[in-house]
N, C-alpha and C positions, 0 to 999 in steps of 0.2 A: 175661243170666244169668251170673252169678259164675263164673270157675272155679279161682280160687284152692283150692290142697290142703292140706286144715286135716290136724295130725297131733295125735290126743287120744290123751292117757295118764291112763289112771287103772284101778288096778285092782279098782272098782267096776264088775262086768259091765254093769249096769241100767244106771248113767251113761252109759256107752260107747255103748252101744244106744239111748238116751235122744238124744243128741248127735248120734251118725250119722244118726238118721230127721232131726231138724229141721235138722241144718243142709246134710243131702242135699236137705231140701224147700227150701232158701235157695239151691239151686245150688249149692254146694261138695263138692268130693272130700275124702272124708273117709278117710287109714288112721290105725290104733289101734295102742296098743302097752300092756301091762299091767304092767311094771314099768319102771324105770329105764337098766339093760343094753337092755332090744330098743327105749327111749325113743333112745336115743344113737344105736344103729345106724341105726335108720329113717330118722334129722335128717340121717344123713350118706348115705347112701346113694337118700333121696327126697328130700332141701332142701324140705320142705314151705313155703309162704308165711305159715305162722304154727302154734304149736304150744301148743296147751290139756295144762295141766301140773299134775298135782295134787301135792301137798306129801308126802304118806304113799303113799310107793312103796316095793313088794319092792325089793328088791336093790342100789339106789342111790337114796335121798331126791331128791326133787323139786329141792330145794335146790341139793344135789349137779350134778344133771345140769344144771341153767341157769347152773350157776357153769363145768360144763367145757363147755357150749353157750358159752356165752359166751365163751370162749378163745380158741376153735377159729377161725380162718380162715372155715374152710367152711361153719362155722354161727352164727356170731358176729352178725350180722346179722337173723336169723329172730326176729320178734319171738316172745314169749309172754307169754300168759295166766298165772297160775296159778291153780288151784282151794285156798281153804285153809277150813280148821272156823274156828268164832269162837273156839277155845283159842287158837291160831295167830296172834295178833297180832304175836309176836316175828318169826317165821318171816317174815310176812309185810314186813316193814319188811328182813329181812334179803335177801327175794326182791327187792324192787324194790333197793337198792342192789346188788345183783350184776345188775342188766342187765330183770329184769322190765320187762313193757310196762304189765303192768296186773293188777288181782286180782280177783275174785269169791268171792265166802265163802258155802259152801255150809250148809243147803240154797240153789238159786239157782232162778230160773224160765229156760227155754228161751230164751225171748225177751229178757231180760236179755243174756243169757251171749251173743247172737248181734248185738244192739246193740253188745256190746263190743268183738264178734270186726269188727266192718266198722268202727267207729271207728276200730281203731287200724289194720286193713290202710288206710285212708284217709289216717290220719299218716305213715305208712310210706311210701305213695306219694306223698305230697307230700312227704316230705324227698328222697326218693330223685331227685326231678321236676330237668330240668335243662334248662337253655334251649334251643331249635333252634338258634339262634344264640349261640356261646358265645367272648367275647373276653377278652383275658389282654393288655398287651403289645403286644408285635407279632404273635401269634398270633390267627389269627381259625378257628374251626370252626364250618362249621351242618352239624348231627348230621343234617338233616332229607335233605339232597345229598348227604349224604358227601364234604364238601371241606373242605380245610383248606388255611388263606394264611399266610404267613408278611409281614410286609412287602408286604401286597396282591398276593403273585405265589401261583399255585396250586402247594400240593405235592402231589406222586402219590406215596401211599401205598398199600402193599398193604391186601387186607382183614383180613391177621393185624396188622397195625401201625395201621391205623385204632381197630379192637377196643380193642388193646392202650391205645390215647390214652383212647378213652370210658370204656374201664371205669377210669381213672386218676383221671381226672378227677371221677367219676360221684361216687365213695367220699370226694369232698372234703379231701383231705390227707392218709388214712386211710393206714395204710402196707398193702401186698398183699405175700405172700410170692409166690414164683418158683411155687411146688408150687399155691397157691390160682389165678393166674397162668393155669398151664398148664393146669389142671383145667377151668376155666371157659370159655378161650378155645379150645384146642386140643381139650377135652372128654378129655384123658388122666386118669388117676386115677394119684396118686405109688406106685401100688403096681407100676404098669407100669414095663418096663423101659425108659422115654422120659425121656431126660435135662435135666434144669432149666436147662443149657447154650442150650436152644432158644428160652427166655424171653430169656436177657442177649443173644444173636444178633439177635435182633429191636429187643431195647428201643436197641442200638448202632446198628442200620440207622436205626432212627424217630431217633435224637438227630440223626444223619449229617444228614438230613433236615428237623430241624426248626432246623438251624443258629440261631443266634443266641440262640433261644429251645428250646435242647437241655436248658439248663441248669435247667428247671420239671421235668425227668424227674429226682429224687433216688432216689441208691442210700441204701439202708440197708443197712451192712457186714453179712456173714451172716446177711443175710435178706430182703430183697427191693425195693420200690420205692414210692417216692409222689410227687404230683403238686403242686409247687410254686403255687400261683396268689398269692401275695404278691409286691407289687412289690421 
């Protein structure tokens, strides 16, 4: 059974409740949100694994919120759906060039809209997918052990510095800010008083460590870090 947490906006009450039954009966957790504003907050505050997004939203357009979803660090990644009328053609070309995953134009059937929704969670985790055994170099990791060789010799990494390599790695070149960083590994939220200091402390132990092949760990000035895998 599924348990990916779908988050639908749309403030069509009957759709909402329409969505919640079938795709509750599909296995998935489903929270809702009815305009644009409690659309944002939700994405940040639950990271749903995918978000059904209708175009004609109170308070912030559909639009809107996938364009500053898509910005964001922390949500930047969460695929979506959008919901658009057949007027919406525009809208809709402008939705997929700002980061959309995919569209349905309503009216829609249940069963559609739920075909669509496990396709793309599907492509999502196949991009995301990343080897047990992962070589660079002279760096060798298998994710599956938790080791990592430098030069065929073992290095002991902590599990905040281990973390720290996979999720570098995982994002493919991606650059991660310090705040996204701490958020995810440490599980701090930047609104705590826990300093972004603790990220660059760590990322300087793991370079110390990964000697030779320190240099795949890239700063990006005033803003945080990515993972070299180019020779």
């Amino acid at each position: 059974m599924n348990k990916e947490k779908i988050l639908v906006v749309d403030d069509e009450k009957d759709i909402v409740k329409m969505l919640d039954y079938n795709l509750k009966k599909e296995g998935f957790r489903v929270i809702s949100a009815e305009d644009g504003k409690a659309a944002l907050n939700l994405a940040e505050r639950e990271h749903p694994d995918l978000i059904i997004l209708d175009l004609m939203l109170p308070e912030i357009d559909g639009l809107e919120v996938c364009k500053i979803l898509k910005k964001q660090d922390k949500t930047s990644g969460i695929p979506i759906i959008m919901l658009t009328a057949k007027s919406q053609e525009t809208d809709k070309i402008v939705g997929l060039e700002l980061g959309a995953d995919d569209y349905v134009t309503k009216p829609f059937s249940p069963k559609e809209l739920i075909a669509r929704v496990k396709a793309v969670l599907r492509r999502v985790k196949e991009k995301e997918k990343i080897p047990e055994v992962f070589t660079v170099g002279d760096l060798g990791i298998d994710f599956s052990k938790i080791q990592v060789e430098v030069k065929g010799k073992l290095i002991n990494l902590t599990a905040k510095e281990f973390e720290l390599l996979r999720t570098l790695i995982k994002v493919k070149g991606r650059v991660l800010s310090r705040d996204y960083l701490l958020d995810t590994i440490w599980g701090f939220d930047k609104a705590l008083e826990i300093e972004t200091r603790t990220v660059d402390v760590h990322i300087r132990t793991l370079r110390k460590k990964l000697k030779s092949e320190a240099k795949r760990i890239v700063t990006v000035k005033n803003y945080g870090y990515r993972f070299e895998a180019e020779e």
